[in-house]
C-alpha positions as CSV (number, residue, x, y, z in Angstrom):
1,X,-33.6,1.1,-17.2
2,X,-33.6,4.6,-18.5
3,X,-33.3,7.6,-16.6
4,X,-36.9,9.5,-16.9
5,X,-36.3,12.7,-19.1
6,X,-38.3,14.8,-15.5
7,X,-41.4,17.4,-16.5
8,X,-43.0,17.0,-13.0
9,X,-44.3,20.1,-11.6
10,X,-41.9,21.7,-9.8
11,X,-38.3,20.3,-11.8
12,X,-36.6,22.4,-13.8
13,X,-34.2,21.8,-16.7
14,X,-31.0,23.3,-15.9
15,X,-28.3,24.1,-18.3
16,X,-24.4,22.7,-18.9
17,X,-23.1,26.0,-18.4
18,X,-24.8,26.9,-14.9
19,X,-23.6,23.3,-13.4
20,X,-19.9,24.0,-14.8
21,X,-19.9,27.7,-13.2
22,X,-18.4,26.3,-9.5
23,X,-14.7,25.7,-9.9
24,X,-12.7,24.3,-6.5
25,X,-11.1,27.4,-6.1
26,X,-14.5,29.8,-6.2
27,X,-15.4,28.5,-2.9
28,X,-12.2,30.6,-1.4
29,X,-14.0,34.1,-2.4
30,X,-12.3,37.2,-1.8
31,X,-14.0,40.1,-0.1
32,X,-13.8,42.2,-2.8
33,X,-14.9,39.6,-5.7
34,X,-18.4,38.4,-2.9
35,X,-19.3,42.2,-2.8
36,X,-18.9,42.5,-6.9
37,X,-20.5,39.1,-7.2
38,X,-23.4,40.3,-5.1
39,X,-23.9,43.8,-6.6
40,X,-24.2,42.0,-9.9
41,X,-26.7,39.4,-8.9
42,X,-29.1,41.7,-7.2
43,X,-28.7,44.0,-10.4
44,X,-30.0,41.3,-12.8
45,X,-32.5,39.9,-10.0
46,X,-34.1,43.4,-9.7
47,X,-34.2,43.2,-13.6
48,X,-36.3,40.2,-13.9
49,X,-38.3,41.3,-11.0
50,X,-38.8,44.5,-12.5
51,X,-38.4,47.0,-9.6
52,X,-36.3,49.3,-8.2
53,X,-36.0,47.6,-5.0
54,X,-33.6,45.9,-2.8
55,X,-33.9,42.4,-3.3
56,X,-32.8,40.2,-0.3
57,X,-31.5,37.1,-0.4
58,X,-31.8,34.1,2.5
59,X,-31.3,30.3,2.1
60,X,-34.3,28.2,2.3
61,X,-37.0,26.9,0.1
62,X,-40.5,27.7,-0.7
63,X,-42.3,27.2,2.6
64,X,-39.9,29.1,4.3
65,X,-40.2,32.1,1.5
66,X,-43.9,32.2,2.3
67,X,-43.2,31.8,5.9
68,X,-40.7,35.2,5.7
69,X,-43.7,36.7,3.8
70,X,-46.5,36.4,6.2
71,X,-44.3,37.1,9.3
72,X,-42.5,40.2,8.2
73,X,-45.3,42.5,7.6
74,X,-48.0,41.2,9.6
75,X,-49.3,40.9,13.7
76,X,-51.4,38.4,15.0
77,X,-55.1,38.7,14.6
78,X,-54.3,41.2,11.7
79,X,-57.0,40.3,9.0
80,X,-55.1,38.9,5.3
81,X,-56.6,37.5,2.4
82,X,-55.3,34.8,0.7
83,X,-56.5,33.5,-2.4
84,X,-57.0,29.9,-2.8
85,X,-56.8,28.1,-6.5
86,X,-54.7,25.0,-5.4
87,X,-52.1,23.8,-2.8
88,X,-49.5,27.2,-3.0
89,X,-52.6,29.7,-2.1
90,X,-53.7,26.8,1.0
91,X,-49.9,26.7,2.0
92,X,-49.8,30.3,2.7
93,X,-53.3,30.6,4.5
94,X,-51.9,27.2,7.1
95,X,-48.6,29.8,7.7
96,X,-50.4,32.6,8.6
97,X,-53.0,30.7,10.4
98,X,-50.2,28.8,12.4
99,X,-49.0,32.9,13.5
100,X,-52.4,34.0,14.8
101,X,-53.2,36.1,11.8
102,X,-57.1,36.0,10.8
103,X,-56.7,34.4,7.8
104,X,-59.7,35.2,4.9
105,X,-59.8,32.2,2.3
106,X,-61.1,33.5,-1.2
107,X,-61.1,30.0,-3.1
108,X,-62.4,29.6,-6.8
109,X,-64.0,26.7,-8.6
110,X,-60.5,24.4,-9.6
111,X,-59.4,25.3,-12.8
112,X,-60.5,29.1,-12.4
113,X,-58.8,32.4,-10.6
114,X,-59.6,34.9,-8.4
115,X,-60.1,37.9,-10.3
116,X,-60.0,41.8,-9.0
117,X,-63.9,41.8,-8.5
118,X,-63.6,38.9,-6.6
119,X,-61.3,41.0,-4.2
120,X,-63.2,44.4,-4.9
121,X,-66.3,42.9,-3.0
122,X,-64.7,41.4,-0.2
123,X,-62.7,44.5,0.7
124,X,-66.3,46.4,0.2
125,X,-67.8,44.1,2.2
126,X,-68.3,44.2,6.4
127,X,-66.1,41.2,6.2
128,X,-64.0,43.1,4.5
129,X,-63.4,45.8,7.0
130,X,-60.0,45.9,8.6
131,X,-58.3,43.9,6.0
132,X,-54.7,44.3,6.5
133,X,-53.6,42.6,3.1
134,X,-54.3,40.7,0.1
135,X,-52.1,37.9,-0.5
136,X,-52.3,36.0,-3.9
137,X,-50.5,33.4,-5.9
138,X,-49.7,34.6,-9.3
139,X,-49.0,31.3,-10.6
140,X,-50.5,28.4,-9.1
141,X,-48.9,24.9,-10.5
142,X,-51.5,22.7,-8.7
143,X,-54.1,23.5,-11.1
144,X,-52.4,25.2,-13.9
145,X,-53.7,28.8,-14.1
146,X,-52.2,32.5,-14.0
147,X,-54.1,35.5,-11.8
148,X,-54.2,38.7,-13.1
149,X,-51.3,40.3,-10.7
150,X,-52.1,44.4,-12.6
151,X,-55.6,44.4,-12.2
152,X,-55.3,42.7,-8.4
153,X,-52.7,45.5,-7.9
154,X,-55.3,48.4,-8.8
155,X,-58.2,46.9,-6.4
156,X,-55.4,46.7,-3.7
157,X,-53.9,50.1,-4.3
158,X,-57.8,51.1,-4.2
159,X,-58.7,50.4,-0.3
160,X,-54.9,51.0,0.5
161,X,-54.0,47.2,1.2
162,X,-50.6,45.7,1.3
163,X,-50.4,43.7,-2.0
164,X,-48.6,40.7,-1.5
165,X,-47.8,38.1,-4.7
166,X,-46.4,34.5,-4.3
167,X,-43.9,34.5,-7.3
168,X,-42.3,30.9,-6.2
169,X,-43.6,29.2,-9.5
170,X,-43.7,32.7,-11.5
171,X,-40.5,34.5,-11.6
172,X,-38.8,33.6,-15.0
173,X,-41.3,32.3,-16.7
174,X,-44.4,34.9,-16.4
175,X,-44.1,38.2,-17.1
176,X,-43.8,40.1,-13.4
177,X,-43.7,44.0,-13.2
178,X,-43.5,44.6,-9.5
179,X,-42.9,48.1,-9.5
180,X,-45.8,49.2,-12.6
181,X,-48.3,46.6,-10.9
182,X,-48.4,47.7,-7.8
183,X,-46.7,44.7,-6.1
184,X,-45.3,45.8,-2.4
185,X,-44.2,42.3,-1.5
186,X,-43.1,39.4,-3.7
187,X,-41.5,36.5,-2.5
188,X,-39.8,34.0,-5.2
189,X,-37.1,31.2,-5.3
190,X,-34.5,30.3,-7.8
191,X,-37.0,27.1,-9.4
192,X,-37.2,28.5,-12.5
193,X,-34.3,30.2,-12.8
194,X,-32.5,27.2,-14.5
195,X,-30.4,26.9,-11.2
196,X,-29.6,23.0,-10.0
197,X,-30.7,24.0,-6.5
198,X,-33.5,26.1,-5.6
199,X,-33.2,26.5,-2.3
200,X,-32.6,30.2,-2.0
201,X,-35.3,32.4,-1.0
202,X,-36.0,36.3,-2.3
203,X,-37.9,38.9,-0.9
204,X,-38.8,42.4,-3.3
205,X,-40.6,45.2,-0.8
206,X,-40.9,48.7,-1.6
207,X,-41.2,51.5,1.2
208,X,-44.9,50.9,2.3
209,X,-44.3,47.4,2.8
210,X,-41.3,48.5,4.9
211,X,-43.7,50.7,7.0
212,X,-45.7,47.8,7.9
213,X,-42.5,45.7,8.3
214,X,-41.7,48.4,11.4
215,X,-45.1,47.5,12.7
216,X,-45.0,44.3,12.5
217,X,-45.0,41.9,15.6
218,X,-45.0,38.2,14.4
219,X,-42.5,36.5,16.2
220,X,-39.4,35.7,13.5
221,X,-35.6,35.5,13.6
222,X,-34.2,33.4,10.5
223,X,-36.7,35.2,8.6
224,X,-36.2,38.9,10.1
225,X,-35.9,40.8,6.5
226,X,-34.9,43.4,8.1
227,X,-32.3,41.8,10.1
228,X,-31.1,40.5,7.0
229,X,-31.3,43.6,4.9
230,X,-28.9,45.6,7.8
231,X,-26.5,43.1,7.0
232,X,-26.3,41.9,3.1
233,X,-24.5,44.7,2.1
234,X,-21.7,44.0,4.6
235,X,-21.1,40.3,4.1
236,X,-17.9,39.0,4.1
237,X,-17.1,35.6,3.2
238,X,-16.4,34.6,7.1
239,X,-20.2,35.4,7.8
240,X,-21.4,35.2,4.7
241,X,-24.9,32.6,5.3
242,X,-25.1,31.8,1.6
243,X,-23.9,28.8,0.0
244,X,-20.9,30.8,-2.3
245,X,-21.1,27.9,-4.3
246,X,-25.0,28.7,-5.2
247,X,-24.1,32.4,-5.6
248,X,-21.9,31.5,-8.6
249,X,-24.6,29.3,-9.9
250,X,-27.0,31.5,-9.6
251,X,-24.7,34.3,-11.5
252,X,-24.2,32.2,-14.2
253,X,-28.2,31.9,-14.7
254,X,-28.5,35.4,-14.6
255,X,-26.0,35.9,-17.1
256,X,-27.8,33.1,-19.6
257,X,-31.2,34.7,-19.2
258,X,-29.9,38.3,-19.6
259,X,-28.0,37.5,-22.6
260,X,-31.0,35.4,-24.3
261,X,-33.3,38.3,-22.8
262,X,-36.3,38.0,-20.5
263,X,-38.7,38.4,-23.2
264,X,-37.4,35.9,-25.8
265,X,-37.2,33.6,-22.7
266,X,-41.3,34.5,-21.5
267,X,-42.0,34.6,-25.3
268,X,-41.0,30.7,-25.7
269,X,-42.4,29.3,-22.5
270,X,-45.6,30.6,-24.5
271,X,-45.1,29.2,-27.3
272,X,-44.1,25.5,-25.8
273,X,-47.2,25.7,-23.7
274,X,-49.1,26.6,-26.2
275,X,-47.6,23.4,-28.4
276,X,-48.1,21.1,-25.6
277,X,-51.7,22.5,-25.3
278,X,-52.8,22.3,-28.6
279,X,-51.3,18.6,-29.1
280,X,-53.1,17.1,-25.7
281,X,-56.2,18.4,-27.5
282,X,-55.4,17.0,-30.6
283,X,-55.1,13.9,-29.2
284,X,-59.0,14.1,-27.8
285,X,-57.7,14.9,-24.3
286,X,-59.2,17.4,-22.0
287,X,-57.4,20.4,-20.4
288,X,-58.6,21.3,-16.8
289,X,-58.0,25.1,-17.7
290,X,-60.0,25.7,-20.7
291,X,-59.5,30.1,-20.6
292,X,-56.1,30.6,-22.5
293,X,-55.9,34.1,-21.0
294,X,-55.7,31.9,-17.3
295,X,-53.4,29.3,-18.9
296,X,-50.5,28.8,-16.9
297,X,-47.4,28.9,-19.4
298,X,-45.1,26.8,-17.3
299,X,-47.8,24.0,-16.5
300,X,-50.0,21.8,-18.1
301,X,-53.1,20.2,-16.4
302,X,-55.1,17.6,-17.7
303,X,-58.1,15.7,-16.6
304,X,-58.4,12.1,-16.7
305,X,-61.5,10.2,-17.7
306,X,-63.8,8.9,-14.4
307,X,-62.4,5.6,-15.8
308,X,-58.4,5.8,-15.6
309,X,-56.5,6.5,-12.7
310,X,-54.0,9.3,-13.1
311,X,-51.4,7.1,-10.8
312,X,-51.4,4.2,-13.9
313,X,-51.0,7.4,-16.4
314,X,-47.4,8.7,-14.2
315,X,-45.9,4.9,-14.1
316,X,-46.8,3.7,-18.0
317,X,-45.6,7.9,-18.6
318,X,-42.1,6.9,-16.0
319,X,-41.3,3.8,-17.7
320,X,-41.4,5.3,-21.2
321,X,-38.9,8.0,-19.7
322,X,-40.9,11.0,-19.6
323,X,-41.6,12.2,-15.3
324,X,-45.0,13.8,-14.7
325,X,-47.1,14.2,-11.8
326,X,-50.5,13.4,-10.5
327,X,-52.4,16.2,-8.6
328,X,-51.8,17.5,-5.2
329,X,-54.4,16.3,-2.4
330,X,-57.9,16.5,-4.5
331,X,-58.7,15.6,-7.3
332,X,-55.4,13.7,-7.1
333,X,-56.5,10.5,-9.1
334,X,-57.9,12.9,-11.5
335,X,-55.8,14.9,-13.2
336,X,-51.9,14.9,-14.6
337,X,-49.7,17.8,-14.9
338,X,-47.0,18.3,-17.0
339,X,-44.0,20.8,-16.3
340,X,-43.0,23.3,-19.1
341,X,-40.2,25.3,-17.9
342,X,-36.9,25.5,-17.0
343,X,-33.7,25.7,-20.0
344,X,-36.4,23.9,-21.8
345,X,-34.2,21.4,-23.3
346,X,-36.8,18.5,-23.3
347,X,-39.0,17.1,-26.5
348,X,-42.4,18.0,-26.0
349,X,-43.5,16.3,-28.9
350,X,-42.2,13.0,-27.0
351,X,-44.1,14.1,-24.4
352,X,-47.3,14.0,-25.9
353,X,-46.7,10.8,-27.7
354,X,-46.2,9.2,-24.4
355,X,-49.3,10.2,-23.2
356,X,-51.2,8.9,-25.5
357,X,-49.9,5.8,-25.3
358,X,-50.3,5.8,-21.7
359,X,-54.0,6.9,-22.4
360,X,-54.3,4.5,-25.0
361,X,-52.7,1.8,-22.6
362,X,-56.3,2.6,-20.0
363,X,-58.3,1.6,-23.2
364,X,-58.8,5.5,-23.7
365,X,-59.1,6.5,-27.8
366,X,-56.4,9.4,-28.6
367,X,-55.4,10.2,-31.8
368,X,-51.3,10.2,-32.1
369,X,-51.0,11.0,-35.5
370,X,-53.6,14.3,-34.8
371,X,-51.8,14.8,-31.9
372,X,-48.3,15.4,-33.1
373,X,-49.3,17.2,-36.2
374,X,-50.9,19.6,-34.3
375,X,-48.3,20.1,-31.8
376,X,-45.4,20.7,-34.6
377,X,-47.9,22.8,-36.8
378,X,-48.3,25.2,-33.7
379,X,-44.6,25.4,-33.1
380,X,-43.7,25.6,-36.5
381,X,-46.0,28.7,-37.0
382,X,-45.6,30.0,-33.6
């Protein structure tokens, strides 16, 4: 049996050259080489991110990134919105919830985002009064679709909110200026940074978000940012609480994106998700997100007829050697999403073709030959 080539929301292609970056004797790392090799990472981080921050990093993965989020700038019964288009938005909203803030939900129809003026009139609103922050997911892989982060930034900037943006499924593949947009607080993870493990979390804040961060009385020692900011500049690697081994992979990725440049790398998740879109249409498939200016460019979400279940669309898609995924919680038997990102070393074209058999194998009429010529005509003129 083959090995399924994966594209499942939330995988990530990783390349040769990151997994070969640990050697035996990198794990013995001298003091002086862990501060170089720290000083260099936050550097490039701080590049992708766009800022002039500090950027912190802490082990964990993406729960515990929204987690140190919600906990170090915020007190219980503070008032936060958190906009809901999918499962990351909800996750962040059951955190805070769990900590005693008064959580807001914004939610939009599936498929759609919540846009500035959606914000603008609940902060105008008497709800609205005492709002301590706006929390929102800038790229939410349930559902495939991409807020506007600038104009959120100006509404929040406005009424003199903390802006807060979950970058998890964003940094590295969307285009993210933190410091021009407004952004006091992004939280991210190394997913689509082309590193093997993802399990490291990182934290961007500017002053004001460290002004709330003093104030701040959610009850948090793991995730204490500014425990952890005291200390990251004096690690040694006798206390050092990062993995060295995922510092050198993580290096290595930086080094590959830098030296390919961030744009060229944004510029081609565009173009591959705009290939993959096109062809699913081609083959007389519907896309969930119809707006390409909301089109995530890392995932693809497509609905399945009232007929088919998606679960028989992920096994045929498994067996052919192509991984995809279902949907989280509702409409989970009613839509399949395909993962874009990543090094980006997979066949897209194949891709399609399996899922029109797949389709084809529920009695659904797709048209391969359509499908294919479309996506190659889109990449070859892209």
């Amino acid at each position: 049996m083959k090995m399924p080539f994966s594209v499942t929301s939330g995988c990530t292609q990783v390349s040769q050259g990151v997994f070969s970056s640990i050697a035996p004797e990198t794990t013995r790392c001298p003091d002086r080489d862990l501060g170089k090799l720290l000083e260099r990472i936050t550097e490039s981080l701080r590049q992708i991110f766009q800022t002039q921050n500090e950027v912190l990093i802490l082990p964990g993965g993406e729960a515990g990134a929204l987690e140190g989020a919600v906990v170090n700038f915020f007190s219980p019964q503070d008032k936060v919105v958190f906009g809901i288009m999918g499962e990351s938005g909800n996750q962040g909203a059951e955190i805070a919830e769990r900590f005693g803030l008064q959580v807001l939900r914004l939610g939009s129809e599936r498929g759609e985002v919540i846009t500035a003026q959606d914000v603008e009139l609940l902060l105008r609103s008497e709800a609205g009064k005492d709002i301590k922050g706006v929390f929102i997911t800038h790229n939410e892989i349930s559902t495939g679709v991409v807020t506007d982060v600038e104009k959120l930034g100006e509404v929040c900037r406005k009424y003199h909110v903390l802006f807060l943006v979950d970058a998890i499924n964003s940094l590295g593949v969307i285009d993210l200026k933190i410091d021009e947009w407004g952004v006091d607080v992004a939280v991210a993870s190394l997913k689509n940074l082309i590193t093997p493990d993802p399990c490291l979390s990182l934290f961007s804040a500017n002053d004001k978000a460290w002004k709330y961060n003093a104030k701040a009385r959610c009850p948090r020692y793991y995730w204490d940012l500014a425990r952890a900011r005291k200390y990251f500049h004096h690690l040694t690697p006798e206390n050092l609480h990062i993995p060295v081994e995922l510092l050198y992979h993580l290096d290595e990725a930086l080094q590959i994106i830098k030296k390919e440049g961030l744009e060229s790398i944004l510029a081609y998740y565009r173009k591959l998700s705009q290939m993959l879109r096109r062809g699913i249409e081609a083959l007389g498939l519907e896309l969930l997100v119809k707006d390409e200016y909301i089109a995530s460019p890392s995932v693809t979400v497509i609905k399945v007829p009232e007929e088919v279940e998606a679960e028989k669309i992920v096994s045929f898609s498994k067996k052919e050697g192509i991984a995809i995924t279902g949907g989280d919680r509702e409409p989970s038997g009613k839509i399949v999403r395909v993962e874009h990102s990543g090094y980006c070393a997979f066949d897209i074209a194949n891709t399609i073709a399996t899922l029109g058999r797949a389709f084809q194998a529920q009695e659904v009429a797709v048209s391969l030959g359509k499908g294919l010529s479309r996506a190659w005509e889109v990449y070859d003129n892209g």
